[in-house]
N, C-alpha and C positions, 0 to 999 in steps of 0.2 A: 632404568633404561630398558624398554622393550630388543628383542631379539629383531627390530626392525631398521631398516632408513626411514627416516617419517622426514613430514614437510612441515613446520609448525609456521607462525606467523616470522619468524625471522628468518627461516630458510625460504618464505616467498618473496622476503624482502632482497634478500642477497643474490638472489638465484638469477636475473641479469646479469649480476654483476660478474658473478662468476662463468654464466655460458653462453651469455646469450651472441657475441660471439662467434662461440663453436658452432652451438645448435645453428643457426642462422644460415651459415655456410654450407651444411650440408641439409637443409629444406628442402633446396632446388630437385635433389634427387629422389627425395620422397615423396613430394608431387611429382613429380613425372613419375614413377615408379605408381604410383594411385591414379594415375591418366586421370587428373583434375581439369576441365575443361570451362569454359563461359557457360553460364547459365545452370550449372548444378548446384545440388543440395549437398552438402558437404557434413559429417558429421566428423571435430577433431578431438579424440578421446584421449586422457592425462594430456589436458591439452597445457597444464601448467601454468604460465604466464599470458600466455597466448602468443608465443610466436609462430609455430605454426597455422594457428589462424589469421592471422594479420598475412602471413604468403599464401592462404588462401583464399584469404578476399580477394587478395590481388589476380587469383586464377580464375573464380566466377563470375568477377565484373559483377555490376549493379544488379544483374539478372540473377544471379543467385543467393546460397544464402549458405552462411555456417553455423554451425551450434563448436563452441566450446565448453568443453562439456572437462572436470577433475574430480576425483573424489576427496581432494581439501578446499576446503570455502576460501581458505586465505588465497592460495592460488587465484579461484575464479574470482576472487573480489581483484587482483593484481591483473587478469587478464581484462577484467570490466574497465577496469581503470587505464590500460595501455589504448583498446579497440574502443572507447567511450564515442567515438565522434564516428563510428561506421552505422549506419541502418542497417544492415540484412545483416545481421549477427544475434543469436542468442546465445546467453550464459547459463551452464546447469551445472548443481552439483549431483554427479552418474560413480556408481560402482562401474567401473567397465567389464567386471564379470556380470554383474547384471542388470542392465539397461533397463529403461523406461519405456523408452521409444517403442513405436508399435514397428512391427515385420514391415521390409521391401521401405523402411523410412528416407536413405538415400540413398543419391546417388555414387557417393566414394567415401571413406574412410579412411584416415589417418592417426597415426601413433608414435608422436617421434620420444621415442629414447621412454614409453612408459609400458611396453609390454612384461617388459623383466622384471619390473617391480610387481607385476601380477602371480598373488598367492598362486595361480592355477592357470597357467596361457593358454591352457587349451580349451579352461571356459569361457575365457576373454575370446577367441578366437571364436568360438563356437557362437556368441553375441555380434560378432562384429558382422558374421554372416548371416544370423537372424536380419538386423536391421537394413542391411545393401538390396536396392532394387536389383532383381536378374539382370545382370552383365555389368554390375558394376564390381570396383575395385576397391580390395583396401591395402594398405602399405603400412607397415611396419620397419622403426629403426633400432638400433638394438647395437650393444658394443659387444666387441669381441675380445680381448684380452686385459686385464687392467695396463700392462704395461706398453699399451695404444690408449688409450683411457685418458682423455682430461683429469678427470678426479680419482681415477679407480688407484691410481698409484696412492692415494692420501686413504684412501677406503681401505686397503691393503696393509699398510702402517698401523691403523687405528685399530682394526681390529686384532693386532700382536696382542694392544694394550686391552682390546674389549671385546672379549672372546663371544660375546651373547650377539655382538650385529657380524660375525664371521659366515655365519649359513645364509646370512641376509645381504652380504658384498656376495658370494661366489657367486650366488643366483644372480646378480645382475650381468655375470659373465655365461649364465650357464646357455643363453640362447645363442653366443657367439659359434656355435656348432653349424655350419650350413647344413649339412646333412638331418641334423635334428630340429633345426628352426624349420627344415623344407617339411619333414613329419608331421609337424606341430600343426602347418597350416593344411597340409593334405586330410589328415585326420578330419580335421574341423569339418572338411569339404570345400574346400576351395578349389576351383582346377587354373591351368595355369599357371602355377604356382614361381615364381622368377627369383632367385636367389643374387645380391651383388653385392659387392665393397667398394668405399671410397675411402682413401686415405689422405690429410692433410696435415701439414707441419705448420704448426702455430707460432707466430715468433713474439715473448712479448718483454714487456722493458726492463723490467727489474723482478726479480722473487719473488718481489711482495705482493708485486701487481696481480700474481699468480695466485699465491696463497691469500694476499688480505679475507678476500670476501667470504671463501671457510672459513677463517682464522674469527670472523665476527659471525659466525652462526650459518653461512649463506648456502642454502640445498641441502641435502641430506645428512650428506659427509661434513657438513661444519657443526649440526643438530649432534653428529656422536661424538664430533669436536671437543663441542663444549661441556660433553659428562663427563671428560677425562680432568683430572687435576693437574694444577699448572706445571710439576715439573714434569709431568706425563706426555702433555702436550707440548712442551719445550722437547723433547725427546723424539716427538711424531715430525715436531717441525724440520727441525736438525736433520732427520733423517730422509724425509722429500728432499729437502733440499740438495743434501749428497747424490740421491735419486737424480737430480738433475743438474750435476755440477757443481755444486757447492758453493756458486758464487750469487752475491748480491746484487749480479746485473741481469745482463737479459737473459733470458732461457727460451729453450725450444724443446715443443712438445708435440711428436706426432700420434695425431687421432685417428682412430679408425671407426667406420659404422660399419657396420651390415646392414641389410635394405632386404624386406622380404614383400611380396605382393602377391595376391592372390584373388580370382574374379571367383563372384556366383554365377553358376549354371543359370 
């Protein structure tokens, strides 16, 4: 097992099931946060399944257009497969530290929940403002604590047992810093830079409901799941589970984002 979270073909399978959800509910904010409007060019980078694209087709209307763009093929084959029946959409497989796309390519930018898995955000960032037309926007999501975290509390766990993806879970907390996410995006060059949080409590049926779709491979955190040996993982489980009461009924888990945006001059 690499020192990484990766997304293999079962973690794009699962990865609905486990967030789509989450992710969903808080979209609305990262569009508005990317002043997404009718008739733009939209580029949505780790665009993953494509929910964020699917809320942004719905923001350009027929007059515009989105590129879902990930750097795992299972993914983009999972987002071709949800957005199949829209026209103005293309699917790419993009390094988001280093794009394809030629300079001033669109008009906004979006990033829900993949800048933290970027080896370097401040070359991803650096990219993101190559590509935006002058005066456009781009928006970033980004979690802040594991113990606001959908999954970061089981990412937390897992790496007790598997100390090589431990520098690879804090990094996905390490932009929850507002002061240091505002940096990250100043640096780049972005002005205007707007820093927010939105926090929501999840309520859902049973434990399982919760844990299943890690528990069968599903996103990152079920990928390091499944390298652990089963009474290892019987031990990760047990322990979420105390994490969140202990009980085999419903649970409640609240999430938090961060929201970062930033225009080109």
């Amino acid at each position: 097992m690499a020192n990484e979270l990766v997304y293999r073909e079962e973690a794009a399978a699962e990865y609905d099931k486990a967030f789509a959800h989450v992710s969903s509910h808080f979209l609305p904010f990262l569009l508005s946060a990317a002043r997404i409007g009718a008739g733009m060019k939209v580029l949505d980078i780790a665009s993953g399944t494509g929910l964020a694209a699917a809320e942004c087709l719905g923001a350009v209307g027929s007059t515009g257009h989105v590129v879902a763009a990930d750097l795992s093929e299972a993914m983009v084959e999972q987002a071709k497969h949800r957005l199949s029946s829209a026209q103005n959409i293309t699917f790419a497989v993009e390094d988001g530290q280093s794009l394809s796309f030629l300079d001033s390519s669109f008009d906004a930018l979006v990033c829900s929940l993949g800048l933290m898995f970027f080896p370097d955000p401040s070359r991803g960032l650096s990219e993101f403002l190559r590509v935006l037309r002058p005066g456009g926007c781009a928006a970033a999501s980004v979690l802040t604590l594991p113990e606001r975290s959908y999954n970061g509390r089981i990412n937390a766990v897992i790496a007790k047992h598997l100390p090589t993806i431990g520098e690879a879970t804090a990094r996905t907390f390490a932009l929850g810093d507002a002061a240091h996410l505002r940096q990250l995006f100043e640096s780049a060059g972005f002005q205007n830079v707007e820093i927010s949080r939105q926090a929501h409590r999840f309520r859902l049926p049973s434990f399982d409901y919760y844990f299943g779709p890690f528990e069968r491979g599903g996103a990152s955190t079920g990928q390091a799941y499944l390298t652990l040996s089963q009474p290892v993982r019987d031990m990760v489980r047990e322990e979420v589970k105390r994490s969140l009461g202990g009980s085999d009924g419903p649970v409640e888990i609240e999430v938090e984002f961060q929201f970062a945006s930033g225009q080109r001059g």
